[in-house]
C-alpha atoms as a printed R data frame, in Angstrom:
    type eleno elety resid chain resno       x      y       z
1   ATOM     1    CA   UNK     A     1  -8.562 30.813   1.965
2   ATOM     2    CA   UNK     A     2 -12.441 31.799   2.705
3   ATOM     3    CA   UNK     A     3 -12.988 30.350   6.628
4   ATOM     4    CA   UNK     A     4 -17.133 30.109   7.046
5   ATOM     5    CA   UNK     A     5 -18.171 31.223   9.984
6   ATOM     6    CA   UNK     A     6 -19.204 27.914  11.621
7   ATOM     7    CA   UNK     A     7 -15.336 26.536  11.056
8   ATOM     8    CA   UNK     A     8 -13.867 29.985  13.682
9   ATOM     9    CA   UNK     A     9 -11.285 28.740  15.662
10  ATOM    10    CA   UNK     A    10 -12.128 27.020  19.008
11  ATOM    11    CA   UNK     A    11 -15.762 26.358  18.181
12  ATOM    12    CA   UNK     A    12 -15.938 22.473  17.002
13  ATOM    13    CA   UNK     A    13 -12.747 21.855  19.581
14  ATOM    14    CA   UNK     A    14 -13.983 19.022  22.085
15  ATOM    15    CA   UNK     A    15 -12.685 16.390  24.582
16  ATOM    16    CA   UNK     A    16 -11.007 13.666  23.157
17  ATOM    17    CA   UNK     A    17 -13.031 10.603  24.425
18  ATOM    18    CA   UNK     A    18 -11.989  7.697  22.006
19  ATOM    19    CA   UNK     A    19  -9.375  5.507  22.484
20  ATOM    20    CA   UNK     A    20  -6.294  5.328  20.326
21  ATOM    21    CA   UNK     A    21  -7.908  2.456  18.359
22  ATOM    22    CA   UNK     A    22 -11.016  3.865  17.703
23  ATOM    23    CA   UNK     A    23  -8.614  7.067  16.471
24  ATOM    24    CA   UNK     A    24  -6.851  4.862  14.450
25  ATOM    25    CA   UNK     A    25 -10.797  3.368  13.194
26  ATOM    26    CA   UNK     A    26 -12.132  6.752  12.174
27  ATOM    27    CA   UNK     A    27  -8.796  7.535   9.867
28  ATOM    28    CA   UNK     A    28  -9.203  4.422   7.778
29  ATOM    29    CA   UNK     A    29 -13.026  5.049   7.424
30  ATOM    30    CA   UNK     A    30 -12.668  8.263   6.862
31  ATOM    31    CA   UNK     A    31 -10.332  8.037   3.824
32  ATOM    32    CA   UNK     A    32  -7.116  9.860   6.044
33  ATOM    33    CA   UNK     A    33  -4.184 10.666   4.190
34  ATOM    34    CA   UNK     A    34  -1.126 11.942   4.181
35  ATOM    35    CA   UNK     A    35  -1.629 15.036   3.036
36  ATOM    36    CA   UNK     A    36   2.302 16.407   2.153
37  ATOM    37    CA   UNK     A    37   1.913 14.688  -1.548
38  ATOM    38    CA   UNK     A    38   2.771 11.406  -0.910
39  ATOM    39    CA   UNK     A    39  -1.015 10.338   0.476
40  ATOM    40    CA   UNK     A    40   0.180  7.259   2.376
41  ATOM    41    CA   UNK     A    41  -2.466  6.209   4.044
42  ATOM    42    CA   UNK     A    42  -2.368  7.893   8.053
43  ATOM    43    CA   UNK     A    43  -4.105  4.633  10.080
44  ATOM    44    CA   UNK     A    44  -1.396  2.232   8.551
45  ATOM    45    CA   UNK     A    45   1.773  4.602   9.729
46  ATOM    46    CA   UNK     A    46  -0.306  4.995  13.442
47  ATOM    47    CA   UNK     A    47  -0.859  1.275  13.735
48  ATOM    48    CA   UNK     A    48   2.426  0.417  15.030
49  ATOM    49    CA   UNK     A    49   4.248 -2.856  14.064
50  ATOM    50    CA   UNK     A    50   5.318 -5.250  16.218
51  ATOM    51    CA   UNK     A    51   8.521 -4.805  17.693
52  ATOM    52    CA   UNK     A    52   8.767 -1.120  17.159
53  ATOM    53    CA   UNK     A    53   7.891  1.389  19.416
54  ATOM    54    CA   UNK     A    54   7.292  5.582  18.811
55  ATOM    55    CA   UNK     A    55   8.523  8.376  21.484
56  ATOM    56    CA   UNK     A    56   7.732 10.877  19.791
57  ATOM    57    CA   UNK     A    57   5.556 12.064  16.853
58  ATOM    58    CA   UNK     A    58   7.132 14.709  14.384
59  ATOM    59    CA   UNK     A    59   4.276 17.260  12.749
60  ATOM    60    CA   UNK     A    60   6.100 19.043   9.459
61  ATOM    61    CA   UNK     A    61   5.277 22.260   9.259
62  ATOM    62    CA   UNK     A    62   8.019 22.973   7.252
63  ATOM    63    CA   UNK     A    63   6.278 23.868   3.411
64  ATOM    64    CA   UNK     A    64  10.019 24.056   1.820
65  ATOM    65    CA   UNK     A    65   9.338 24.111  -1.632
66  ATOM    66    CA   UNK     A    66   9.098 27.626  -3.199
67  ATOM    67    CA   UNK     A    67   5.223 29.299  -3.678
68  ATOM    68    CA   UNK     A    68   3.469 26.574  -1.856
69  ATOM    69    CA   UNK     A    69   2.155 28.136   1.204
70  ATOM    70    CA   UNK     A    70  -1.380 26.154   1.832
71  ATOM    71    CA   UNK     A    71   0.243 24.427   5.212
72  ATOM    72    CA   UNK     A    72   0.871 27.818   6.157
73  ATOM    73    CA   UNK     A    73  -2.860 29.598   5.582
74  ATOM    74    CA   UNK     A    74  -3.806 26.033   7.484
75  ATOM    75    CA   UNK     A    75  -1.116 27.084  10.404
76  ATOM    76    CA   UNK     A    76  -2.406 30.830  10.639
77  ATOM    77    CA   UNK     A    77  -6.435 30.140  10.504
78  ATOM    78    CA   UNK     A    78  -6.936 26.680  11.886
79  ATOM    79    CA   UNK     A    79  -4.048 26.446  15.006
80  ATOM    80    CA   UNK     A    80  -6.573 25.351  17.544
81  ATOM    81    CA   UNK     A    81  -7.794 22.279  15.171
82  ATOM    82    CA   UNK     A    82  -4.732 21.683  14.044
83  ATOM    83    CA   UNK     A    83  -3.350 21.267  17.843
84  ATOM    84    CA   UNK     A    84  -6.289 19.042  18.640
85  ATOM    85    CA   UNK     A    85  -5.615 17.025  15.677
86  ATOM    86    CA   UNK     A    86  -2.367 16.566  17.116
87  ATOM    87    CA   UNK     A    87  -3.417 15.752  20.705
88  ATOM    88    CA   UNK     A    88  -5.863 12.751  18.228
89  ATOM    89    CA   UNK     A    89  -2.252 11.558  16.480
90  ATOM    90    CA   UNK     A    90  -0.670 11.307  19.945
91  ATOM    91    CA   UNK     A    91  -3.328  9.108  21.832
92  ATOM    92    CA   UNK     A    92  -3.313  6.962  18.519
93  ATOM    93    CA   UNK     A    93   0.299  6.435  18.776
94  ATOM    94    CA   UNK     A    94   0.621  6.129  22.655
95  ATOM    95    CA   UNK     A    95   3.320  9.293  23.097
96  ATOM    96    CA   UNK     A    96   3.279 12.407  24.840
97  ATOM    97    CA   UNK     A    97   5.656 14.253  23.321
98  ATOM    98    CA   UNK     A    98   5.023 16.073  19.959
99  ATOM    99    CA   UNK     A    99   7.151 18.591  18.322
100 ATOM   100    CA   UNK     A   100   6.254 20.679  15.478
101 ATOM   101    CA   UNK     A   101   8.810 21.308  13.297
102 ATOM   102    CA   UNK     A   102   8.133 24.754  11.213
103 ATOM   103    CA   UNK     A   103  10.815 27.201   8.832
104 ATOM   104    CA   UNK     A   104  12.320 30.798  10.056
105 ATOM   105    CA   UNK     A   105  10.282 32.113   6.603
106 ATOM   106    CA   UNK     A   106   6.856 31.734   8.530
107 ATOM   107    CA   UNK     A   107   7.266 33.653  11.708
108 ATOM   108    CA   UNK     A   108   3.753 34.416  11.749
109 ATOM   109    CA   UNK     A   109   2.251 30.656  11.966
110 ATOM   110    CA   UNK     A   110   5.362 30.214  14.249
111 ATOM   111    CA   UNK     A   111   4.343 32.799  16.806
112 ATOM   112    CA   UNK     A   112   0.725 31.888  16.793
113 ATOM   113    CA   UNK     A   113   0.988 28.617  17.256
114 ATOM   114    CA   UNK     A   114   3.793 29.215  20.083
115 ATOM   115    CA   UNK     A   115   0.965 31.424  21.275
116 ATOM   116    CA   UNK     A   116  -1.238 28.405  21.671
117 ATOM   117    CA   UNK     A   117   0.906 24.980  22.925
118 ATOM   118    CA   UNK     A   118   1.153 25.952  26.403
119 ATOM   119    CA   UNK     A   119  -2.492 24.966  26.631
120 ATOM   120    CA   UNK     A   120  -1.913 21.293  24.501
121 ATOM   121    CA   UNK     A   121   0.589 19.086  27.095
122 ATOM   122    CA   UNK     A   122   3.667 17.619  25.270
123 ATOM   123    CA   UNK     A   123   3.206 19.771  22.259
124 ATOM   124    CA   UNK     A   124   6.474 21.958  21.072
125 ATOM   125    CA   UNK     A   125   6.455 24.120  18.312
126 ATOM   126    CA   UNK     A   126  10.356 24.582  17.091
127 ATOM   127    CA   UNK     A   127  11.674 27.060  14.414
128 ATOM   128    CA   UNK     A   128  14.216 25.688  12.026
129 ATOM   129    CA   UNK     A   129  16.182 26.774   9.428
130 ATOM   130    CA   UNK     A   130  15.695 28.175   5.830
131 ATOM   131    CA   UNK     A   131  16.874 25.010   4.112
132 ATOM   132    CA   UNK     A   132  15.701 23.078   0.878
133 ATOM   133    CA   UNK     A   133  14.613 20.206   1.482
134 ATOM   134    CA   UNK     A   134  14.029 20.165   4.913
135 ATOM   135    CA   UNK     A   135  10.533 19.593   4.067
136 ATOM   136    CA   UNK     A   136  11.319 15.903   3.778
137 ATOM   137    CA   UNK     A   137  10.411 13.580   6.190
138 ATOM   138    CA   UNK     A   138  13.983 12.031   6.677
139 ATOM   139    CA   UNK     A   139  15.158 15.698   6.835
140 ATOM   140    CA   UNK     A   140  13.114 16.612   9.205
141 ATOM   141    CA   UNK     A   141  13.692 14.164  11.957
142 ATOM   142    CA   UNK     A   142  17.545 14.625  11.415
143 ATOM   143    CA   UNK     A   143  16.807 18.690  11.756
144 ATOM   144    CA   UNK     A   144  14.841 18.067  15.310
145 ATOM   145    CA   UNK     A   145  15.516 14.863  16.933
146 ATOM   146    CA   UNK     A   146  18.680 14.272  15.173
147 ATOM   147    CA   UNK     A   147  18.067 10.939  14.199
148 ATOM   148    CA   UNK     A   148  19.097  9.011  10.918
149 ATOM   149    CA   UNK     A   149  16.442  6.549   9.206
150 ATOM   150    CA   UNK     A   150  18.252  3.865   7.649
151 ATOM   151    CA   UNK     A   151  18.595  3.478   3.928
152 ATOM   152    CA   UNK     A   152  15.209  1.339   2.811
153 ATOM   153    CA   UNK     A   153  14.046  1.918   6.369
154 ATOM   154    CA   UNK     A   154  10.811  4.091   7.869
155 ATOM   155    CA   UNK     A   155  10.735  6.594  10.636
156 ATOM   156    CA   UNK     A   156   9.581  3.980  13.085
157 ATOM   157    CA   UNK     A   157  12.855  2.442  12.933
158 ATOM   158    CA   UNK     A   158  14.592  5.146  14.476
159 ATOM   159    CA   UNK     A   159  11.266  5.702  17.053
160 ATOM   160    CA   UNK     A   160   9.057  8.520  15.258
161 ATOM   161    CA   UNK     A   161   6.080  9.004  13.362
162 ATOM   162    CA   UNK     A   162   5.814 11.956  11.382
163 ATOM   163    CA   UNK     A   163   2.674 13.548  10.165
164 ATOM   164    CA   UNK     A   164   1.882 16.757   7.695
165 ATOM   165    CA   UNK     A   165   0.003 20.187   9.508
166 ATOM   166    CA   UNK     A   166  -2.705 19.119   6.664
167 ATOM   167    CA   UNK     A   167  -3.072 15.465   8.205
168 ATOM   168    CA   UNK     A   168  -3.322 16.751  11.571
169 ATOM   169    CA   UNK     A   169  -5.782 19.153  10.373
170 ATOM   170    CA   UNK     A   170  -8.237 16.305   8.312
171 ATOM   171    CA   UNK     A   171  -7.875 13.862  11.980
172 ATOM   172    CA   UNK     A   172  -9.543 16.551  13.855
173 ATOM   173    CA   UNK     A   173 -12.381 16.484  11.151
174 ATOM   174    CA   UNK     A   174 -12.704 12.872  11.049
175 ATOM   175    CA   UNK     A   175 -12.857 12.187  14.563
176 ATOM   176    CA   UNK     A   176 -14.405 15.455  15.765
177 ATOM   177    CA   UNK     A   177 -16.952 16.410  13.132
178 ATOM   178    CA   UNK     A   178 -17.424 12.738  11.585
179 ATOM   179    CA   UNK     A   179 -16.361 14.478   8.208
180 ATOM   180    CA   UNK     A   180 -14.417 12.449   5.343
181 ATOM   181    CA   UNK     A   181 -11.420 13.357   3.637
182 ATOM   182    CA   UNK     A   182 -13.354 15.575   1.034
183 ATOM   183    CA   UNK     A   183 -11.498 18.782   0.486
184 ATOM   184    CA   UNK     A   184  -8.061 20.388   0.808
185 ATOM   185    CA   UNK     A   185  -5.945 23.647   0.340
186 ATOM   186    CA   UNK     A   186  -4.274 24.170  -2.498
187 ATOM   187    CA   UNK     A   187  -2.081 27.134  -3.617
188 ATOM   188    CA   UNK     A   188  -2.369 28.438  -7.033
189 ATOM   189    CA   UNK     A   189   0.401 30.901  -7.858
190 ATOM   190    CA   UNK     A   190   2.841 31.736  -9.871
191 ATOM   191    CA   UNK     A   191   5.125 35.042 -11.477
192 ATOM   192    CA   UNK     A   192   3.041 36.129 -13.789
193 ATOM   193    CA   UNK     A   193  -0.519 35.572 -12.039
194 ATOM   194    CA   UNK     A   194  -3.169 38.022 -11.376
195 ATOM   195    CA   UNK     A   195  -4.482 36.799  -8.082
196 ATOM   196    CA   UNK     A   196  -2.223 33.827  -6.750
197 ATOM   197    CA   UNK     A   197  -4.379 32.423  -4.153
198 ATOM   198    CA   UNK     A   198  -5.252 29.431  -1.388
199 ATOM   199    CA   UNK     A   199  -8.387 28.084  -1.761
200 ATOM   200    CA   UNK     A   200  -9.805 25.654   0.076
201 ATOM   201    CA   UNK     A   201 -11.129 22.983  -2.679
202 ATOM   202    CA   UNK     A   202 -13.202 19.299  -3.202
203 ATOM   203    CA   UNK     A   203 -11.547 16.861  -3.928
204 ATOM   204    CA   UNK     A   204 -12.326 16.210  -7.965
205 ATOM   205    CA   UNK     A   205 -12.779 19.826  -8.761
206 ATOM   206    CA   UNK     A   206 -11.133 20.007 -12.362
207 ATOM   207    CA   UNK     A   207  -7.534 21.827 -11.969
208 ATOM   208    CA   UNK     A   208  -8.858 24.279 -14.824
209 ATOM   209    CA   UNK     A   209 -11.697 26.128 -12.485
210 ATOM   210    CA   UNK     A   210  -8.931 26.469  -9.827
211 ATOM   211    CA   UNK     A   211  -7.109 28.675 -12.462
212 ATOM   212    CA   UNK     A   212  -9.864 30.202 -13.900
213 ATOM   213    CA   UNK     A   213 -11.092 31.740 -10.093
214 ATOM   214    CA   UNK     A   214  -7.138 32.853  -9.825
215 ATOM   215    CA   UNK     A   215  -7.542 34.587 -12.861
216 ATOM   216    CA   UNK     A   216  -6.868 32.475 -15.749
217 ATOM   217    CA   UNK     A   217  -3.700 31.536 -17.180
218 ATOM   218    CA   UNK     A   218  -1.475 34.433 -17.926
219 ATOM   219    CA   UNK     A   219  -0.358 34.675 -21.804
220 ATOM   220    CA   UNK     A   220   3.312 34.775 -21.004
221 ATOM   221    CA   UNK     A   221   2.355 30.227 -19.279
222 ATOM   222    CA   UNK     A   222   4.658 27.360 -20.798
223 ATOM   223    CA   UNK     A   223   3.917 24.968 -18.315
224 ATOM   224    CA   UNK     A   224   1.542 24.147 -15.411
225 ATOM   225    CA   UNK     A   225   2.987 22.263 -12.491
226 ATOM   226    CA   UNK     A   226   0.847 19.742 -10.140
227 ATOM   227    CA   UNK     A   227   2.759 20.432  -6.643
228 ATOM   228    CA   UNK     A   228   6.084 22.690  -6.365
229 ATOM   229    CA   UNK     A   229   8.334 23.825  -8.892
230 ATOM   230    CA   UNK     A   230  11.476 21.481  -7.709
231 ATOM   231    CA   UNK     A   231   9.229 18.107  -6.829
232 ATOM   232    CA   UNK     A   232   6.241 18.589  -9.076
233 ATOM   233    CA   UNK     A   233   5.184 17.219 -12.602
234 ATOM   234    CA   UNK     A   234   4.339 18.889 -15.196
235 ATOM   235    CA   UNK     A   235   0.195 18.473 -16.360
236 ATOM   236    CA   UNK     A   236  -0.750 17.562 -19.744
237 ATOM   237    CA   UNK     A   237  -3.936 18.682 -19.675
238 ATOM   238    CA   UNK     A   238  -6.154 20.818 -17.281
239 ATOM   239    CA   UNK     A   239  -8.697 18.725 -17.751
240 ATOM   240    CA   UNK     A   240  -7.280 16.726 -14.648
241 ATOM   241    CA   UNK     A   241  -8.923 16.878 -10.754
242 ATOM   242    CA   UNK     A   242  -7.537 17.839  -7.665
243 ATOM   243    CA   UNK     A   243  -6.805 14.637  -5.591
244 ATOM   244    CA   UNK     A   244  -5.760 14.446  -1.986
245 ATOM   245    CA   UNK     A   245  -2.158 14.782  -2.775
246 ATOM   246    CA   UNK     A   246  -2.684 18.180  -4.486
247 ATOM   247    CA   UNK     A   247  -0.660 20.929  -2.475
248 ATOM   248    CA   UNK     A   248  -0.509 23.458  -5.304
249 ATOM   249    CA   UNK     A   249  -0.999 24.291  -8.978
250 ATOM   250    CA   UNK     A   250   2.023 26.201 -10.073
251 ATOM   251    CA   UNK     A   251   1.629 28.333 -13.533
252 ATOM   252    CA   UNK     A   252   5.571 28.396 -15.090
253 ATOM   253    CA   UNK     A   253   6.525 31.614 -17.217
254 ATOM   254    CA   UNK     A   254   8.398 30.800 -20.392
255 ATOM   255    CA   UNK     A   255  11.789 32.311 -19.698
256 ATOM   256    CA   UNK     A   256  12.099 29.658 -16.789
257 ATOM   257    CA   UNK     A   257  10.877 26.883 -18.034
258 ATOM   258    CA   UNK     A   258  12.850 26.259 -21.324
259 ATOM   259    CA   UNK     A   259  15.635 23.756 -21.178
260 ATOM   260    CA   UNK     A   260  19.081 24.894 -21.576
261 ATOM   261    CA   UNK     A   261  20.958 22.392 -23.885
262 ATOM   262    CA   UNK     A   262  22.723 19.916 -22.241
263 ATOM   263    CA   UNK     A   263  26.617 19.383 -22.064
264 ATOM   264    CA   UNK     A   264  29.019 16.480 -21.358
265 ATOM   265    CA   UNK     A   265  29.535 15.799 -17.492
266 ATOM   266    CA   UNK     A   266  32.339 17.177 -16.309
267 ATOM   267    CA   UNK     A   267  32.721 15.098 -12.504
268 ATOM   268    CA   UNK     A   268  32.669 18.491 -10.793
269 ATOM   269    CA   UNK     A   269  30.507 16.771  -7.784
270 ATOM   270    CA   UNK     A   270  27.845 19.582  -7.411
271 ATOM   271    CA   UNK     A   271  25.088 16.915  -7.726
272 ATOM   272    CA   UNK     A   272  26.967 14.368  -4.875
273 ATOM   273    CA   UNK     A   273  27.637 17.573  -3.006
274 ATOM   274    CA   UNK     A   274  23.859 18.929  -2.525
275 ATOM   275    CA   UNK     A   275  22.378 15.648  -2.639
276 ATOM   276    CA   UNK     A   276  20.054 14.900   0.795
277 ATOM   277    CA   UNK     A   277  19.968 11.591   0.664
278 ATOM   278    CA   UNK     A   278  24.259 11.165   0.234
279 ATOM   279    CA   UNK     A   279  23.665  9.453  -3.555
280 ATOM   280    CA   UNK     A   280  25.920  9.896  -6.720
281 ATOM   281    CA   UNK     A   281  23.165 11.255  -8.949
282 ATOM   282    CA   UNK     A   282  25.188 11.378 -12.012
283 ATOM   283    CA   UNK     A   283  26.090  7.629 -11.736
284 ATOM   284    CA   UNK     A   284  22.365  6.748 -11.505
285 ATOM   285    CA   UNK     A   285  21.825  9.050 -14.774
286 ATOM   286    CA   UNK     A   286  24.331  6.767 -16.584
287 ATOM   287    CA   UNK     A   287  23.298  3.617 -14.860
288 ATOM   288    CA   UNK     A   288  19.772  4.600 -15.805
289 ATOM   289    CA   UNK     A   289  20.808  5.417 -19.627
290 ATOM   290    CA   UNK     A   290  22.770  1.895 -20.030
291 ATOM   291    CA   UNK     A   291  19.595  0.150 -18.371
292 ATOM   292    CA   UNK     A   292  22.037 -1.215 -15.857
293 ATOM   293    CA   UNK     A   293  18.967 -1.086 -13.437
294 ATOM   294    CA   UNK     A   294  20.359 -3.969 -11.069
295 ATOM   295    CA   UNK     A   295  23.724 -2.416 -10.559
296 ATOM   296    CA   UNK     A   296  21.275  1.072  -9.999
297 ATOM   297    CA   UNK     A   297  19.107 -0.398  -7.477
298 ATOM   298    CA   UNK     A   298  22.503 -1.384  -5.046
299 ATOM   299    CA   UNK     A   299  23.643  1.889  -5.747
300 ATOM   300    CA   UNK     A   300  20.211  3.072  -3.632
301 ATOM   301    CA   UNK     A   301  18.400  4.513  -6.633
302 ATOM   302    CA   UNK     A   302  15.423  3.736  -4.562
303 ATOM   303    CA   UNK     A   303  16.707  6.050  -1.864
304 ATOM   304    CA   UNK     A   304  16.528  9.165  -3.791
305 ATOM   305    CA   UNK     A   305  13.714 11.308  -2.697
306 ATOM   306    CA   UNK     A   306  13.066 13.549  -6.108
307 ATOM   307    CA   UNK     A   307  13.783 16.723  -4.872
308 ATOM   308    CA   UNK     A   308  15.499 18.122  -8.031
309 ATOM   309    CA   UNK     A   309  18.654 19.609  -6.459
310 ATOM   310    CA   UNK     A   310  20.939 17.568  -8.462
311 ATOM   311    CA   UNK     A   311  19.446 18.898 -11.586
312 ATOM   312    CA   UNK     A   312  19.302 22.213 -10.513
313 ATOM   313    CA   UNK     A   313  22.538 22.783  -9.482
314 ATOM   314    CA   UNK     A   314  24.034 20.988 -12.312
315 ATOM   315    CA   UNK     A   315  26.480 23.392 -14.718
316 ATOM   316    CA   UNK     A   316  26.543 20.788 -17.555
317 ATOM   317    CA   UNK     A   317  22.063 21.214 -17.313
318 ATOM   318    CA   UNK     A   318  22.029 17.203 -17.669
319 ATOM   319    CA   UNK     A   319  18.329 15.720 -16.647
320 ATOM   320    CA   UNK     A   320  19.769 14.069 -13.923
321 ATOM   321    CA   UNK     A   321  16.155 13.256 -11.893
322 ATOM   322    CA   UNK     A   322  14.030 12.808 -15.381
323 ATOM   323    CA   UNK     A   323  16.721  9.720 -15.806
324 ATOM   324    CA   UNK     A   324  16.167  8.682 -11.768
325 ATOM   325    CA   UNK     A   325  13.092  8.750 -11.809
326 ATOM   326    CA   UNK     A   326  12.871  6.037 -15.068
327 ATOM   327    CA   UNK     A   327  15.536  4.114 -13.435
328 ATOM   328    CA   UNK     A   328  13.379  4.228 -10.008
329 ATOM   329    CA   UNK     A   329  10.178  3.301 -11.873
330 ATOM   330    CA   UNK     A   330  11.962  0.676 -13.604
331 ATOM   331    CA   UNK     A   331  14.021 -1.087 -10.671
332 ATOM   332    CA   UNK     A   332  10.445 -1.050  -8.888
333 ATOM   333    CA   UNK     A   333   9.035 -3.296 -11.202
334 ATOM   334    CA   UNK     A   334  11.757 -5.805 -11.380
């Protein structure tokens, strides 16, 4: 990721004069988002709802899924905006205690920013472990304040908010530079790619200039992947832009992208076994494929967060989130 000499570290940091509401302001009129993939908007999750209260806001760090590494450029060139970004979530919220959760894999953004906190009151940063997908926000708040969100429920009902390194990072240049939502870093990699890169990229730029500066797509390419290789979807076309939610553009190699053919199920549990969210994948793939999408939905179909380890890990190779994910869009609507 280029860094222009005006953006060096340190030199746009100021005081934080607003108050949490006028924080709060400045995110929804400056298009904020969350910036993991999911691109919930940031002022709703910091206006907190009546009733509920926040100790302690969670920043995730964590970049689980394999070749994305744009939070982590963001972690190792832009700690002392992305700490002050912080500092802007926590006066929003009303806490004073943030902890940011990052992997073992990144010891680099993990020393640096360790480097930094002592200066930022309230501000942790905490290494975790190796673990797919811990990446998630439900996860993540079990990994470092051990707390369980409910099923259907939101982090505020256990007493956190928890916000992406790339949110924290967009905050700062809302409120401190009066800049909109306008660009992001995305990862383009891959195997077989002559210069996997980060760039740092407007929002709208056409996915197929992203490849082209990374050196085009490599002969041996079956499939292009918006986001990581377990969570993403596959594009179409490249002919498509880079929205907010855009963490990576993954190039696939043939010999791992072909199916293998798919065999009976055999109950061996693998799927219930690695599944985060404690769900019986294979019973939503046949609930799903009888369009039993009532009896899905009380079976917390809606609770599975699409991270692919049920397929992955399945011996009989049976497309257990490809049915999910119809039976989730499905039971939505209903």
């Amino acid at each position: 990721m280029c860094i222009r000499d005006s953006d060096r570290s340190d030199k746009h940091v100021k005081d934080i004069d607003l108050t949490g509401k006028e924080i709060i302001e400045k995110c929804a009129e400056y298009g904020i988002v969350g910036m993991g993939g999911a691109t919930f908007p940031s002022h709703v999750k910091l206006s907190i709802p009546p009733g509920k209260k926040c100790d302690v806001l969670i920043i995730n760090g964590v970049e689980c899924e394999p070749y994305l590494t744009s939070d982590h450029r963001l972690m190792l060139e832009k700690p002392a905006e992305l700490l002050t970004g912080i500092q802007l979530l926590m006066k929003a919220l009303g806490v004073n205690r943030a902890m940011i959760g990052i992997e073992n894999n990144k010891k680099d953004a993990i020393e640096k920013l360790k480097g930094l906190v002592s200066g930022y009151e309230g501000i942790s940063v905490h290494a975790l472990s190796v673990k797919y997908p811990q990446g998630a926000e439900k996860q993540l708040i079990k990994a470092l304040i051990n707390r369980e969100v409910p099923s259907g429920g939101l982090p505020i009902d256990v007493g956190t908010v928890a916000h992406n390194v790339g949110t924290a990072y967009a905050v700062y240049e809302a409120v401190q530079k009066n800049k909109p939502l306008l660009e992001r870093v995305v990862t383009v990699s891959g195997k077989d790619m002559d210069k996997p890169v980060n760039l740092l990229t407007r929002i709208g730029t056409p996915v197929s200039k992203l490849i082209e500066y990374a050196g085009g797509l490599p002969d041996s390419t079956a499939k292009v992947v918006n986001g990581g290789p377990m969570m993403g979807k596959a594009l179409a076309t490249l002919d498509v832009p880079v929205t907010k939610g855009t963490s990576g553009i993954i190039i696939i190699r043939d010999t791992e992208a072909r199916r293998k053919e798919t065999g009976p199920c055999i109950r061996c549990s693998k799927c219930i076994t690695v599944c985060p969210m404690g769900l019986e994948p294979y019973l939503l793939m046949t609930l799903t494929e009888k369009e039993m999408y009532e009896r899905a939905e009380k079976e917390r179909i809606m609770d599975c967060m699409e991270c692919g380890s049920c397929s992955y890990t399945c011996p009989a190779n049976r497309p257990l989130l490809d049915y999910i994910r119809l039976g989730k869009a499905i039971a939505g609507r209903m």
